[in-house]
N, C-alpha and C positions, 0 to 999 in steps of 0.2 A: 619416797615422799614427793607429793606432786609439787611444781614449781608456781600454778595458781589455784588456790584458795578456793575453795564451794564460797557462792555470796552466801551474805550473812544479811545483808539490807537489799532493798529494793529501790528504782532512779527510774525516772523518767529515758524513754526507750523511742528514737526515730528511723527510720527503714531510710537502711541503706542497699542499694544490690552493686555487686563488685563480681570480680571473678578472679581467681584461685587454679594454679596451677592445679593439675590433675594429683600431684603426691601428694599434696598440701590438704587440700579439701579431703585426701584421707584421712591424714595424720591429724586434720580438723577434728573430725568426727571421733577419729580413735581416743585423740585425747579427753572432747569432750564427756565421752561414754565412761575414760576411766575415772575423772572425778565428778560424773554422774550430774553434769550440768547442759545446759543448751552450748552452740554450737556458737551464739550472737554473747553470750557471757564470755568465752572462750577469746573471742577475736577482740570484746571489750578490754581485758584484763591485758591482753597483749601490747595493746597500743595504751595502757597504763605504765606499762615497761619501757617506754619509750621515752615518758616523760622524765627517766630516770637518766637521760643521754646528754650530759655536761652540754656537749654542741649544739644539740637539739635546744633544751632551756636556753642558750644564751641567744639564740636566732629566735626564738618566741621573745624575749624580752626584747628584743631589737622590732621584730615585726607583730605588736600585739592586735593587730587588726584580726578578723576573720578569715579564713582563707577557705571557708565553705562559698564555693560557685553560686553564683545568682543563680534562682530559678528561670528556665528561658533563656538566661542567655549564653547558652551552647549551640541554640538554633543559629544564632550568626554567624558563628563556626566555619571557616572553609575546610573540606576534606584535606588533610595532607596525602602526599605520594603512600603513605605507608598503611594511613587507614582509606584511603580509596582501594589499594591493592587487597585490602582483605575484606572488601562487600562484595556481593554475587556480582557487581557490576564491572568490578576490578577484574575479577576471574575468568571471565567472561570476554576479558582484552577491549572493551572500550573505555575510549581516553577520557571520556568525562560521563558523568552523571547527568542521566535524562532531568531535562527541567521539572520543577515538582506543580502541580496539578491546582 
């Protein structure tokens, strides 16, 4: 018996892109195939499960603001050591990021 549900209604739907470990994005797929749903229902219903997490609810009702990112304002952003290490420029062994154009 699967653990989430075929929908039964239809919602309004906004494009998110993320990334997924390499077993996950199978076990994505595998599952979504066995209850014969899309892959974006799946990862929905999930984070449905979550709003079932006692700690989770009490820190929403403590921070009910949005915690969706402004649009643009990630451009301000400085690189950390960890995501500069993982751009071609990082790998590459230079210490900073060529100015942008």
């Amino acid at each position: 018996m699967p653990l989430i549900k075929p929908r039964t209604t239809r919602t309004k739907l906004v494009r998110h892109i993320t990334q997924l470990f390499a077993e996950n994005q199978e076990e994505l797929y595998a599952y979504a195939a066995f209850i014969h749903e899309s892959t974006a229902y799946v990862l929905n219903e999930l984070i449905e499960t979550l709003k079932k997490d006692q700690d989770f609810r009490a820190w929403r009702a403590d921070h009910p603001a949005s915690c969706v990112p402004v649009p643009g304002h990630a451009k301000t952003r400085r690189y950390s050591a960890a995501a500069h290490a993982r751009t071609s420029a990082g790998r590459a062994g230079m210490t900073a990021l060529p100015p942008s154009a």
